[in-house]
C-alpha positions as CSV (number, residue, x, y, z in Angstrom):
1,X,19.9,-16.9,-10.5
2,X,19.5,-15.5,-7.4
3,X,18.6,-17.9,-4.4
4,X,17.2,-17.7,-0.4
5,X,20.0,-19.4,1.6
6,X,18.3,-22.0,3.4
7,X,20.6,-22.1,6.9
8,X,20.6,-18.2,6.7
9,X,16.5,-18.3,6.2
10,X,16.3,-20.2,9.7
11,X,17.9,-16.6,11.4
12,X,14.7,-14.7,9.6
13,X,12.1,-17.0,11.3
14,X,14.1,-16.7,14.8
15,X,14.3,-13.1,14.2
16,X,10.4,-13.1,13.9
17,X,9.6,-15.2,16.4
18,X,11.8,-13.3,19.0
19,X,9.6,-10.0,18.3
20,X,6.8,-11.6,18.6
21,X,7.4,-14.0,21.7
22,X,8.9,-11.3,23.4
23,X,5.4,-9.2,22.9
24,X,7.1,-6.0,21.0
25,X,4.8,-7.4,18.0
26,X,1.8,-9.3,18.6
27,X,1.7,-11.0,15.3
28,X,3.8,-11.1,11.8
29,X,3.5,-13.0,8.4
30,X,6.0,-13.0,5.9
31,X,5.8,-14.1,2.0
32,X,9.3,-13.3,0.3
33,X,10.2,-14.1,-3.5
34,X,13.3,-14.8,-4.9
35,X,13.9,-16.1,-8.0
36,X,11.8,-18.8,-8.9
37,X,11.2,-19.9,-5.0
38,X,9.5,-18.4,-2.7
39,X,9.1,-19.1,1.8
40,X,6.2,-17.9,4.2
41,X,6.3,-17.7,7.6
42,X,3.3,-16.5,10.4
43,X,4.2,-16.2,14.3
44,X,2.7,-14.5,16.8
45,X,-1.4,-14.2,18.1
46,X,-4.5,-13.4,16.3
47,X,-6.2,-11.5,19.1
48,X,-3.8,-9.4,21.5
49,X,-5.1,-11.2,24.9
50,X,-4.4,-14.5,23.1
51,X,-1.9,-16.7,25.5
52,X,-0.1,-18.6,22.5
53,X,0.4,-18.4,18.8
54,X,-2.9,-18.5,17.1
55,X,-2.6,-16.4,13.7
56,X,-3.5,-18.7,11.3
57,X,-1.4,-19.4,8.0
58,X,-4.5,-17.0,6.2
59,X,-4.6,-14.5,8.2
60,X,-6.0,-11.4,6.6
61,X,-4.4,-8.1,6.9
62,X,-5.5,-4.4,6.7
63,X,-2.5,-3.1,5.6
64,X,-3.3,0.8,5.3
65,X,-1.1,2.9,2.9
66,X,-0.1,-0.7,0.9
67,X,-3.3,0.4,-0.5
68,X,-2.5,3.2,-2.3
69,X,-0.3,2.0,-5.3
70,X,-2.9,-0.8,-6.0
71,X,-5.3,2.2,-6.3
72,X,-2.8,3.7,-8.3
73,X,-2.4,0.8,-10.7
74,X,-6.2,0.7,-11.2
75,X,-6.5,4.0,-13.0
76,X,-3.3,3.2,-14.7
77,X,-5.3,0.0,-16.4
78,X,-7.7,2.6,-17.6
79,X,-5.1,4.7,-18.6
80,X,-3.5,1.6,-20.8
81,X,-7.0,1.3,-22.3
82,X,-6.8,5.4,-23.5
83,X,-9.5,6.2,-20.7
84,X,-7.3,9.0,-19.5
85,X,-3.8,10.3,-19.4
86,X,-1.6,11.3,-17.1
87,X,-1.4,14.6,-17.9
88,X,-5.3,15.4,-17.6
89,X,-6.3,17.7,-15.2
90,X,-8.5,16.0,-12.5
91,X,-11.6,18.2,-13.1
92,X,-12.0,16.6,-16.4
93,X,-13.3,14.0,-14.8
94,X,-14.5,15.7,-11.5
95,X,-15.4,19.1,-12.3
96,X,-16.2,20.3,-8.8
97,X,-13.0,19.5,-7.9
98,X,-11.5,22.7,-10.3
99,X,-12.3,25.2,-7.2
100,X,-10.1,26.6,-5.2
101,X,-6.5,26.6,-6.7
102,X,-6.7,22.9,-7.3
103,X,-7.4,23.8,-11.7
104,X,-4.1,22.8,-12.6
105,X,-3.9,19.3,-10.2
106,X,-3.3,16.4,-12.9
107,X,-3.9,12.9,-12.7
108,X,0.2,12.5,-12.7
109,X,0.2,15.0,-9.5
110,X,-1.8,13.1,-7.8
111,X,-0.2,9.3,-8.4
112,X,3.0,11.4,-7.3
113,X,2.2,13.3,-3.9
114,X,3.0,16.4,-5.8
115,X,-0.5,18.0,-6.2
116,X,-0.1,20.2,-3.2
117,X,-2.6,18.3,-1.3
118,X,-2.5,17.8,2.4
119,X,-2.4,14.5,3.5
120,X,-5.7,14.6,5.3
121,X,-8.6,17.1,5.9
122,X,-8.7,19.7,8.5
123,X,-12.2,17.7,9.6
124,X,-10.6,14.0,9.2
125,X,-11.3,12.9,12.7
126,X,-14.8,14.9,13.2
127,X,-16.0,12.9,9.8
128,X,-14.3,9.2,11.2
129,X,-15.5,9.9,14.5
130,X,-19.2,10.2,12.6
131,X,-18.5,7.3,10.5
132,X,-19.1,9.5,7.4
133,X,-19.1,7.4,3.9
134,X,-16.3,8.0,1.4
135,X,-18.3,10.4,-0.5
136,X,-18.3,12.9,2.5
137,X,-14.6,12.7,2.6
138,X,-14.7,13.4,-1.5
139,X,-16.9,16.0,-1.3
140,X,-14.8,18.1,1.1
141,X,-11.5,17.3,-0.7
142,X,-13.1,18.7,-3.9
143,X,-13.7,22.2,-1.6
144,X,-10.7,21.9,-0.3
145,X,-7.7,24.6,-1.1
146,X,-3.8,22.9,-1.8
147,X,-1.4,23.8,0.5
148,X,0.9,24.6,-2.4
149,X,0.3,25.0,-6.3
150,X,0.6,21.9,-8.3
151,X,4.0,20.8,-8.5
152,X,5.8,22.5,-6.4
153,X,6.1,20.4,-3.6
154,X,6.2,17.1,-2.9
155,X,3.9,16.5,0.3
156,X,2.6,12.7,0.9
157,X,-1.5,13.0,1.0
158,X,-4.2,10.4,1.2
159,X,-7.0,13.3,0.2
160,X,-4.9,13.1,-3.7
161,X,-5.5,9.2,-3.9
162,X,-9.0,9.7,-2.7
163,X,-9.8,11.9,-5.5
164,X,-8.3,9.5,-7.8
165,X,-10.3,7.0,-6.3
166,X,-13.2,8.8,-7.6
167,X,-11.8,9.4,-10.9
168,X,-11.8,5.6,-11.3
169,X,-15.7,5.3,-10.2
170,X,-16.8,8.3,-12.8
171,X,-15.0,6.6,-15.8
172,X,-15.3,3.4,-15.1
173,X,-19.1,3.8,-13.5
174,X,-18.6,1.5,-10.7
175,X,-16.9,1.8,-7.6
176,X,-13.1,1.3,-7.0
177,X,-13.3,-1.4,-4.9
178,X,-15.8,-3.3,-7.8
179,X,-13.0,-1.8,-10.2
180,X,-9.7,-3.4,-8.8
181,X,-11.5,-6.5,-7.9
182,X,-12.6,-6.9,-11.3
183,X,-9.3,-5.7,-13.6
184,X,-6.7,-6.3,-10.8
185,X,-7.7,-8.8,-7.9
186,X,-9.7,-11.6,-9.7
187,X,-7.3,-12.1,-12.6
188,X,-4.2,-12.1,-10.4
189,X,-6.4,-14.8,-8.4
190,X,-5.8,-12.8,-5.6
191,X,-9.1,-14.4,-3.7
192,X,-8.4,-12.8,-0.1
193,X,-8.4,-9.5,-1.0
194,X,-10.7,-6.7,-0.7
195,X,-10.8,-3.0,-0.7
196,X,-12.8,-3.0,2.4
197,X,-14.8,-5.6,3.7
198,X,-17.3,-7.0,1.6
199,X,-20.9,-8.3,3.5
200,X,-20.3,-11.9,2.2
201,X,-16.8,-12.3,4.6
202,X,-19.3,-11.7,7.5
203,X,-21.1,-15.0,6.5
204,X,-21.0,-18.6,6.8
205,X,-19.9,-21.1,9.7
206,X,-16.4,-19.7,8.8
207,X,-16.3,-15.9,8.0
208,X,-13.6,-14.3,6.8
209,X,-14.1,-11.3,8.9
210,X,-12.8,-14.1,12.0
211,X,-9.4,-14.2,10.2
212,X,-8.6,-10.6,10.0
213,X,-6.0,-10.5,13.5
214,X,-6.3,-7.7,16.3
215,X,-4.0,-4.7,15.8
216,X,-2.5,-3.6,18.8
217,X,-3.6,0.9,19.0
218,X,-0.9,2.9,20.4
219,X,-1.8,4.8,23.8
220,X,-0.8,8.1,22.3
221,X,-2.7,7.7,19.0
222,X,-6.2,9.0,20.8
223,X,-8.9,7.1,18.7
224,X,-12.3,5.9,19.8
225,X,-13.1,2.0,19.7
226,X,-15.6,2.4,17.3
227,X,-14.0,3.8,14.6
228,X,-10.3,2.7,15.1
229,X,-8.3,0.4,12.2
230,X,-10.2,-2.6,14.5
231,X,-13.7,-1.4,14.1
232,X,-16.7,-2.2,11.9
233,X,-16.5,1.0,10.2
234,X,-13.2,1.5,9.0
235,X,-13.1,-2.1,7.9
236,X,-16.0,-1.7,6.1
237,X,-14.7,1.8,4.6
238,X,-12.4,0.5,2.1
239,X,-10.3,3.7,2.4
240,X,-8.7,4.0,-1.3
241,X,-5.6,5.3,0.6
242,X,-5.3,2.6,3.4
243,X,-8.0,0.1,3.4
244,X,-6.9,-3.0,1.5
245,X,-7.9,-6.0,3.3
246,X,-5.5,-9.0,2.0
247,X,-2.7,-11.6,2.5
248,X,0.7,-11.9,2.5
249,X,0.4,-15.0,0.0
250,X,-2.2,-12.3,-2.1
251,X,0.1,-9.5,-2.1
252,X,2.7,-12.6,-3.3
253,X,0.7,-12.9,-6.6
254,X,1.3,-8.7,-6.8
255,X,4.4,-8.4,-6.1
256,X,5.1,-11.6,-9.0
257,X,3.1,-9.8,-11.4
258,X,5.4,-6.7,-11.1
259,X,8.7,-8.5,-11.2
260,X,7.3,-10.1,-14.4
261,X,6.9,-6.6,-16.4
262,X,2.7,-6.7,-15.7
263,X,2.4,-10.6,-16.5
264,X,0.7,-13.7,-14.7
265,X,0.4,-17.1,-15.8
266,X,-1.1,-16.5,-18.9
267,X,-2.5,-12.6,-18.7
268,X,-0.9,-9.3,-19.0
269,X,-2.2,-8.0,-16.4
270,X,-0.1,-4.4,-17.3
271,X,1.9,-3.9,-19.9
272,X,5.9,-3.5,-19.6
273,X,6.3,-0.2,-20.2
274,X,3.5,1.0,-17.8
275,X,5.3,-1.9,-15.1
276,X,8.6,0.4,-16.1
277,X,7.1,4.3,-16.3
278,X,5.1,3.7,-12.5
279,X,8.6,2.4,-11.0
280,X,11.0,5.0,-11.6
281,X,11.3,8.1,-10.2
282,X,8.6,10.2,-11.6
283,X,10.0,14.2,-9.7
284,X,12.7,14.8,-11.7
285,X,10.9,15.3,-14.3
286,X,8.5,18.1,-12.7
287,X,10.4,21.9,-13.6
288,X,8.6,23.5,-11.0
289,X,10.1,21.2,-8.4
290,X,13.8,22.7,-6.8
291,X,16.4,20.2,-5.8
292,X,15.8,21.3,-2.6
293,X,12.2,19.7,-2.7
294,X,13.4,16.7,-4.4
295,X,15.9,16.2,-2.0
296,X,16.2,12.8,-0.4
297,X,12.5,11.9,-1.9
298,X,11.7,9.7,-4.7
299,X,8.1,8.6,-6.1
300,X,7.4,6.3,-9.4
301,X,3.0,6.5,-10.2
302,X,2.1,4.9,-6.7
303,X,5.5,3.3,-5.8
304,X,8.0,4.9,-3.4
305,X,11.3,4.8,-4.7
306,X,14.1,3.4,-1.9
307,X,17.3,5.4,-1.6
308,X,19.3,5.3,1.4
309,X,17.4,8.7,2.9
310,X,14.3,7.2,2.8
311,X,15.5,3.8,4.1
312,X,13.0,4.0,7.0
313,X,10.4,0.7,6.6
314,X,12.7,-0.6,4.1
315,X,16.4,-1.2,6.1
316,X,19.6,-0.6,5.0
317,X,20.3,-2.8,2.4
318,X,17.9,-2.7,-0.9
319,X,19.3,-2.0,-4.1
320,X,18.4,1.7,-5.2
321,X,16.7,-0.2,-8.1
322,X,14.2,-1.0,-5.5
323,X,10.6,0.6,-5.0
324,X,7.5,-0.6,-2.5
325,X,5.1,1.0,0.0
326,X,4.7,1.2,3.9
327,X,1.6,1.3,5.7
328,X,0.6,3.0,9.4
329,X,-0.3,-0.7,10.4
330,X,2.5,-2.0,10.7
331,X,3.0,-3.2,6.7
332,X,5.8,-2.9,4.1
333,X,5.9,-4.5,0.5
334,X,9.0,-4.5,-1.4
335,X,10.5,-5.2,-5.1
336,X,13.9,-5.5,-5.5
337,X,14.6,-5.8,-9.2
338,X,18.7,-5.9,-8.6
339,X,18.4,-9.0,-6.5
340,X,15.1,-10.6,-8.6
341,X,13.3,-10.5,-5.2
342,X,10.2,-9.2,-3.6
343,X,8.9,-9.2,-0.1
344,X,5.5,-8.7,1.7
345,X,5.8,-8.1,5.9
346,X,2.8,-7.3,7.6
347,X,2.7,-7.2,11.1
348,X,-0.1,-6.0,13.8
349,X,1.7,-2.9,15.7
350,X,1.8,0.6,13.7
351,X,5.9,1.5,13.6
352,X,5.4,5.3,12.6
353,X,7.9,7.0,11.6
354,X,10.8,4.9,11.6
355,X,9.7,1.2,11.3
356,X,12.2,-0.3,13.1
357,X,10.9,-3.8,12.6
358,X,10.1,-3.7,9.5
359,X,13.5,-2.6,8.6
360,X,15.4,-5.0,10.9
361,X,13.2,-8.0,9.1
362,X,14.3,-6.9,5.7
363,X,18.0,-6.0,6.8
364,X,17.7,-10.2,7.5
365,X,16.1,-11.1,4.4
366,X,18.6,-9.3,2.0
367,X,21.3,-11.2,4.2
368,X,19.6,-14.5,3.3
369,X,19.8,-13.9,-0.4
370,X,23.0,-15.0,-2.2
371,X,22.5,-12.9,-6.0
372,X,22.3,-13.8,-9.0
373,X,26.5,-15.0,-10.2
């Protein structure tokens, strides 16, 4: 089986706390799984102007695009329970959204980035700067007109697992965030995690809301204080495709659940086969997509698929077995079926495009790991 080498383990946490004590990251918690054992480590300070390491051990992150293939494996439980397939076309279930070119947009187009979607509308900062509810941001996605016809291209888009995000509230008749706390969160005892922040976190001697740490906003990134990934109102959001709210030890309990084909402690949470279909590479199988826009690109239902042209977030030395998801925050989550090991890095600084640190901390795990004999 394979096993974290303990001596080699000590180089991660210096490797950590070297980012972090040298201010290029104000803060970074790490869960990593392999085999049966698992380590945790936090370094680093909870609020930016902090003078010492403060993050607490249950921190809480928001850990943007992470959020999408949780999203993703919500609508997959309803598809287990033959509440929709894949194939359907969205306006089945949304039927403003068939307007505009989008008819032929399935729920496999969007859990794949291939619907022809952009990745945000033209009116995205105008609506956040208003701190406009989700269902503004759905409504002009449903009047919105693809860049491209349905499988054609593969372009990464938020606005896709928005829409799917609605798909869940109209057949399930609650809202997503009730949805995955309900099917997905609660079962998988994940008790720190939220899709946005609920009113009760805000309460009590000791809210929750007081353990979510500061993330540090770029200069160049040119967003107002009151509607930045720090504010009341984004928090609050629950953006289906960045707005999970949760813990490295949370995201643990996920990441063990997949590496189990769908099962914790005594539940199957997903089945085997749907654990299987969402984490292999979903494009070839699209005829209207060329090599050409394949190329270098991968995508399971949710999961993106590693290979060494999209190693960026991910390092140099996963297994192409491998899937997980990046985040704008500063967040990566892996699952290395290969080496029977999974990790969660979440970190305060956004790393767009290339997320040097993230890579660099994986690049150390996967050195720590001796595999499986």
């Amino acid at each position: 089986m394979s096993r974290i080498i303990s001596e080699r383990w000590q180089k991660v946490e210096k490797l950590i706390d070297g980012f972090c004590h040298t201010d290029q990251v104000p803060a970074i918690a790490l869960q990593v799984s392999v085999g049966d054992e698992s380590r945790s480590y936090f370094s680093g300070r909870q609020r930016i102007a902090d003078q010492a390491d403060t993050l607490p051990d249950d921190a809480i992150f928001l850990v943007a695009s992470i959020t999408k293939p949780i999203v993703v494996s919500g609508a997959l439980k309803l598809m287990e329970e033959g509440e929709l397939l894949l194939g359907d076309r969205v306006k089945r279930y949304i039927p403003e959204f068939g307007c505009a070119g989008k008819h032929g947009i399935t729920i496999r187009h969007l859990m794949t980035h291939t619907s022809g979607l952009p990745d945000m509308l033209p009116d995205n900062r105008a609506l956040r700067a208003a701190n406009a509810p989700l269902s503004e941001f759905v409504k002009q996605i449903c009047e919105l007109a693809p860049d491209e016809p349905p499988g054609r291209i593969v372009q990464y888009q938020s606005t896709g697992i928005a829409i799917l995000s609605e798909v869940i509230l109209r057949i399930a008749g609650q809202s997503c965030a009730d949805y995955l706390r309900q099917t997905l969160f609660e079962p998988l005892e994940m008790s720190d995690t939220s899709l946005g922040l609920p009113e009760e976190w805000k309460q009590g001697d000791h809210p929750r809301v007081d353990r979510i740490p500061e993330i540090r906003i770029p200069e160049g990134l040119d967003v107002e204080p009151h509607w930045d990934w720090n504010s009341s109102y984004w928090r609050q959001f629950g953006a289906p495709w960045g707005g999970l709210l949760t813990t490295p030890a949370d995201l643990g309990k996920f990441a063990g659940m997949l590496r189990q084909g769908g099962r914790y402690r005594d539940q199957q949470i997903l089945s085997p086969q749907t654990i299987r279909e969402a984490t292999r590479d979903q494009l070839p199988s699209f005829s209207g997509l060329s090599a050409a826009a394949r190329q270098g690109k991968g995508w399971g239902l949710g999961w993106q698929i590693v290979s060494a042209s999209n190693s960026d977030y991910y390092g140099d030395l996963l297994s192409r077995s491998a899937f997980g998801h990046g985040g704008a925050t500063g967040t990566v989550f892996w699952v290395d079926p290969e080496l029977n090991a999974s990790a969660v890095i979440l970190t305060t600084v956004p790393q767009e495009p290339h997320g040097r640190y993230l890579a660099r901390i994986t690049n150390r795990i996967i050195a720590c790991i001796e595999p499986e004999s």
